[in-house]
N, C-alpha and C positions, 0 to 999 in steps of 0.2 A: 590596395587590392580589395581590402574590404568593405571597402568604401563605395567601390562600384559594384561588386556581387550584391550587397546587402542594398544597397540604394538608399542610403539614411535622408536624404534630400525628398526624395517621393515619399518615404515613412513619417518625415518628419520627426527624426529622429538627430545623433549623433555621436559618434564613437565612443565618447566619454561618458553618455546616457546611459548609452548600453553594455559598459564595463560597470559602471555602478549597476546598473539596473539585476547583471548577471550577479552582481557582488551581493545585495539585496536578497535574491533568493535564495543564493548558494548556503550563507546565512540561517536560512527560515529549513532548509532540509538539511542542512549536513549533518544532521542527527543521526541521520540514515545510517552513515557508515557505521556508527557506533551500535545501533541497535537492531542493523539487520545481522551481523553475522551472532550477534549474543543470541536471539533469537532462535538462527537456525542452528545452534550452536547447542542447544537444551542446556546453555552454561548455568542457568540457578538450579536447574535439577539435576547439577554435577555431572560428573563423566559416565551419564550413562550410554552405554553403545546402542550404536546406530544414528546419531544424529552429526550433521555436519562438522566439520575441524573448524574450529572458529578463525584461524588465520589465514586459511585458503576463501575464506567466506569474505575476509575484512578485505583481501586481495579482491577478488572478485566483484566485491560491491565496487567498489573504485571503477575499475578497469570498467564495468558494463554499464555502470552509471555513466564516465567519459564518452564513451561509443556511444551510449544512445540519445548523450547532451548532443554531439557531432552530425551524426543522424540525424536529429532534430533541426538544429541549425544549418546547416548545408542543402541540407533537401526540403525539408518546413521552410528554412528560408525566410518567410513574414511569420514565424509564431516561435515565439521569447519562452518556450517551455524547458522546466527543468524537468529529468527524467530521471528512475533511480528503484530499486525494488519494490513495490510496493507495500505498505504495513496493511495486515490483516492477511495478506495471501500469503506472507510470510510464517504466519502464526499458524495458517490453517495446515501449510506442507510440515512444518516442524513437528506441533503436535496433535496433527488430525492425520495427515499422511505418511511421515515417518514413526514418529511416536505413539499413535495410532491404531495405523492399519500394520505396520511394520513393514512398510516399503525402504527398502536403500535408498539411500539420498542418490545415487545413482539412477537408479528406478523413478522415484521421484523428479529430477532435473528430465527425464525421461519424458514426462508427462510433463510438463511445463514447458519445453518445446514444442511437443505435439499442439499442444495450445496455442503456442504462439505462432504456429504455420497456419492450424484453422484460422486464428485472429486475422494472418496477414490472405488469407483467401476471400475474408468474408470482406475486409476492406477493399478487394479488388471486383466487389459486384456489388447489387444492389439489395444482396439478402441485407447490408451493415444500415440501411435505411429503412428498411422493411421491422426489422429485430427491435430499432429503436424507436418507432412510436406504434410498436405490438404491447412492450411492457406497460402498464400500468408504471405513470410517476410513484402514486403513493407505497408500490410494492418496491420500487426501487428505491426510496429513500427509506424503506422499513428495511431491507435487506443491509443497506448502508448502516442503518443505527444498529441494527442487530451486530454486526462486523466492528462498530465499537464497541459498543457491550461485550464482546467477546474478548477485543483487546483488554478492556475495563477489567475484566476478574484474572485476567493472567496478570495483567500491571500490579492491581492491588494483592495476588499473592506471589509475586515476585520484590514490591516494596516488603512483605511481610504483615501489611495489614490485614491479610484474612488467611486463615489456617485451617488445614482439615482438621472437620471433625466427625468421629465414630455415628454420632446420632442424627446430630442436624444436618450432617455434612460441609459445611463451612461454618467460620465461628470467626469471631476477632482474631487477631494475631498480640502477640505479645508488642505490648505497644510502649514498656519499658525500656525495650530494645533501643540505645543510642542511634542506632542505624535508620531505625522504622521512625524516630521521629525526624532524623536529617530526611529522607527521603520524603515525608508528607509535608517538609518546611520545602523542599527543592518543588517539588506539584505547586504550593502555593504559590513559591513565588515566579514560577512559570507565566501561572495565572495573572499574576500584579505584573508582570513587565509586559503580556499583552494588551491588556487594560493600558498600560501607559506606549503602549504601542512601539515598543521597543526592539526593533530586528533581531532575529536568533534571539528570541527567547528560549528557545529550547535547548539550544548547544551550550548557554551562557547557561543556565541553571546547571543542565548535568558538570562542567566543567567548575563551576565555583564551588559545590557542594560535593564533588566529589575532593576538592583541593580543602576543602575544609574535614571530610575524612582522611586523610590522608596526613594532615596537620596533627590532627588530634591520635593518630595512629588504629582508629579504626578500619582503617582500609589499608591494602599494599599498594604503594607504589612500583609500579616495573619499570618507571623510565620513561624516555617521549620518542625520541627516536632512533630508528634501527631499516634496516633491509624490506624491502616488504616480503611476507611470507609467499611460499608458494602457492601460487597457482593449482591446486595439483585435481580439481575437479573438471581442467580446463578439457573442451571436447572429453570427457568423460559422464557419457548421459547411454543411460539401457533402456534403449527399446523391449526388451525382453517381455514387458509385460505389458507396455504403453495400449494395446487392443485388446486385453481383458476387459472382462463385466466390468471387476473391481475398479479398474482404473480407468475406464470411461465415465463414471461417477466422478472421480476427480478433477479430469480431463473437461467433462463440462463446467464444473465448478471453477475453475482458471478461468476459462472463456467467458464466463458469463461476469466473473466479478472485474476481467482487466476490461472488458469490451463496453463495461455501463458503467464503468471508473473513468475508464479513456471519454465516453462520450460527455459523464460528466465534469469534467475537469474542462476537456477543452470549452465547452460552450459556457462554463461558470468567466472563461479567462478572455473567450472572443466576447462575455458581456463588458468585461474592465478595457478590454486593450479596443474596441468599440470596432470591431470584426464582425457586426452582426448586419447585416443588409436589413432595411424596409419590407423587404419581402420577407423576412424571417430566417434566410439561410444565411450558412456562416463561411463566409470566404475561406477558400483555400482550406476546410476541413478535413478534403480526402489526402493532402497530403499530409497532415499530424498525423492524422489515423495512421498510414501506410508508415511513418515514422516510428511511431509507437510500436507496431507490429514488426517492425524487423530488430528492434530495439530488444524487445521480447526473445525473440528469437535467437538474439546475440546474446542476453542474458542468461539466456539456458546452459550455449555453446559453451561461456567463460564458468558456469559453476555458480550460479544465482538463480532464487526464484524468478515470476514474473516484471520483470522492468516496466514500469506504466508512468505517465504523465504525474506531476504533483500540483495540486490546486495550490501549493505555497508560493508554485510560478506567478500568481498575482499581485505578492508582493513585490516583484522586481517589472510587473507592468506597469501598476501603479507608482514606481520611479522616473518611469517615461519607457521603460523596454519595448521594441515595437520590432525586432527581427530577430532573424536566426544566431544573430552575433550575440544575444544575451545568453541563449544556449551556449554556444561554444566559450564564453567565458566560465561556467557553470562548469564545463566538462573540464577546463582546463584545471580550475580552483580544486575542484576534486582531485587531477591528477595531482596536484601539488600533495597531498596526503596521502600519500599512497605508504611513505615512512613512517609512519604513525601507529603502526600498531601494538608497540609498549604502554601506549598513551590508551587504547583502545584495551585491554586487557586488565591495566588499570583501575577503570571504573568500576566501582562497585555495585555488585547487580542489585540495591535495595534504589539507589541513585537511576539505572537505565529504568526499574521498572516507575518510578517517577514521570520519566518523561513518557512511557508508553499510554501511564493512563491520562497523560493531557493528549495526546493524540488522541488515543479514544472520543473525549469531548468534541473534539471537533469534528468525527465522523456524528455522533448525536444530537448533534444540534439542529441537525437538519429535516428532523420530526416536526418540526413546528410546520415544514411545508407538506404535510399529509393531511387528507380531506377528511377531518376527523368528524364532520359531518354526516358522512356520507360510512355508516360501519360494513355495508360489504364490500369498502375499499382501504378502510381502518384498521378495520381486523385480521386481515393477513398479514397486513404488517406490522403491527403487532406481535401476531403470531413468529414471525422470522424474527423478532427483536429479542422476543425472550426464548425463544428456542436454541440459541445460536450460544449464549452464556451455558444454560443449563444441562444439552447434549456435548456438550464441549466442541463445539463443529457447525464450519460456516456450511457445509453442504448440506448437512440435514434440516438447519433452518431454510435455506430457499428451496429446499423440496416440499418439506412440509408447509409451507409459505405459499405453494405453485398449487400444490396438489388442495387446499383449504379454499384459493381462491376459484380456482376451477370448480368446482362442487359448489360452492355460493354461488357461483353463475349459470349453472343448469338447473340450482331449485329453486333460483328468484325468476327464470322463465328468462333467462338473457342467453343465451346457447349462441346463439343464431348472431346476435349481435357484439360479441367475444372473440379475437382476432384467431385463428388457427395457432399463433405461434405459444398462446396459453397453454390448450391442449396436446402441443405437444410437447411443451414441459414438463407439463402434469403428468403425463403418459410415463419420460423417461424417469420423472421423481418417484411416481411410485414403482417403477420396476427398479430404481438402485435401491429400496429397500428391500429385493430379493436376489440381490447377486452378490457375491462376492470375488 
């Protein structure tokens, strides 16, 4: 049956490619599960209220990452994408939206739906063509780096490497700490098995290094398997506030980070899986997109941030993956974990914030492709890079990012030759710094 839906013979493909292939990615993200619900969970900054129930969360990552593997595969059909919460927009609802602005995680999922119906409208016209060659590259890989950097300083004071302080406001962390140094040997060797190019580097560090705390009696053990927790955010999401000022500020910011994550993951994955036409366009793109977008959607419905495409799907192209059947292997491997959340509770959060700050890295790397030549197209991005660590918030760096480079373009005399969809960024950027 899968044989002829997928057509592995015209893909040049074959079942066993694309079991391995899904096997491959599944690998390189199922970090995910582990450090989306700690995340929204505010579990290093203890039980404080208002932030998600970390096992409805560990449920939910599961369940909405399967559907939107499923989704992708069935209806993507020729694109091998794994799909699954996304990091950073994760970090920005926990603590820039709930922790915050002190929105309900209810309220919250509220607005990340709403998101994910604009995402799936813009996908069904031609503003989703228009939107993306309006943005400037080098503002959109500065928004990207800025969004590691911001992982970056949650990671390193979640490992414990950097601590508030009274004066300077950050400072070292006590690096005595048995913990702070298992967690910056767990980072490096994240590092060393990429380098040696090693599949699931990331799940293979948290998991060794957490078993070597746990050896040593540094960390608790709760066990591996058990029930999966409830559900219990499922279809629980409040419109209540979704069309305030407040949360149209956020609302955009969802849209903007999964709609130029989506566009660039897939076009990073149709250059690997060689989906790119002579003429420049990418086969069969409007249907990932329209994937991604209901994906989103479903994400909300189950009780998860924004579900988006993962650029680590190119690890399972570059196995040979070439259809939708590497997705649905991806969704299936996940459901397989769905018992696991003794296992997830486990880990010790000096170990998860480990792996967040090698995610990080791989959102910054991507600096090198900004036209550092050229500084009224350097310096916004820039701008969004280090604004986004220092206000603790992805949305006030691409505002301020929007609104800097707008203003560089009307007093270097370029107005005119500036796409409309700048200004009207710039327009709503500075009006969310007066509403609440």
């Amino acid at each position: 049956m899968f044989e002829k839906y997928f057509d592995y013979k015209k893909n040049k493909t074959t079942y066993k490619t694309e079991v391995l292939a899904g096997t491959t990615t599944f690998l390189t993200m199922a970090y995910i599960m582990f450090l989306n619900p700690f995340i929204l969970s505010g579990e290093f900054a203890g039980p404080e209220k208002g932030f998600f129930d970390f096992g409805a969360v560990f449920t939910a990552t599961i369940v909405a990452t399967a559907v939107a593997c499923f989704i992708m595969g069935f209806y993507g059909k020729t694109w091998p994408i794994g799909l699954a919460p996304g990091m950073g927009i994760n970090a920005f609802v926990a603590f820039g939206v709930v922790g915050g602005m002190g929105y309900t995680p209810q309220e919250a999922l509220g607005g990340v739906l709403v998101a994910g119906i604009l995402f799936l409208i813009i996908s069904l016209t031609p503003i989703r063509a228009w939107l993306i060659n309006s943005i400037p590259r080098s503002l959109k890989l500065g928004i990207g780096a800025g969004i590691g950097l911001f992982l970056a300083i949650i990671g390193l004071e979640i490992m414990g490497v950097v601590a508030d302080h009274p004066v300077t406001l950050v400072t070292i962390g006590d690096m005595k700490n048995p913990l702070v140094l298992l967690a910056c040997l767990a980072f490096v060797s994240m590092v060393v098995l990429e380098v040696l190019k090693v599949k699931g580097n990331i799940i293979i560090g948290i998991l060794v290094f957490s078993i070597i705390a746990w050896a040593t009696g540094l960390a608790k053990f709760n066990g591996v398997v058990s029930a999966p927790p409830s559900m219990s955010y499922l279809f629980d999401f409040d419109l209540g506030v979704a069309f305030t000022a407040g949360m149209s500020t956020v609302i955009f910011t969802l849209l903007f980070i999964d709609f130029f994550d989506t566009t660039g993951t897939l076009t990073s994955v149709a250059n690997v899986a060689g989906k790119v036409g002579k003429d420049g366009k990418i086969k069969d793109i409007h249907k990932a997109m329209m994937a991604d977008s209901v994906g989103t959607v479903a994400g909300a419905l189950m009780g998860t941030t924004t579900v988006t495409s993962y650029v680590e799907s190119a690890a399972g192209v570059k196995e040979g993956g070439r259809t939708g059947m590497t997705s649905v292997v991806i969704g299936v491997l996940f459901l397989a974990c769905l018992f696991l959340s003794p296992l997830a509770t486990s880990l010790p959060k000096e170990i998860d914030g480990a792996a967040l700050l090698f995610v990080s890295v791989l959102f910054v790397r991507n600096i090198t492709d900004i036209k550092w030549d050229d500084i009224a197209e350097s310096a916004p991005a820039v701008l969004a890079m280090i604004a986004m660590p220092l206000t603790y918030s992805i949305s006030n760096g691409i505002a301020l990012s929007f609104i800097a480079y707008a203003l560089i373009k009307i007093f270097t005399g370029k107005f005119s030759s500036t796409s409309p969809a700048i200004w009207v960024i710039a327009a709503l950027s500075v009006a969310s710094f007066y509403v609440s």
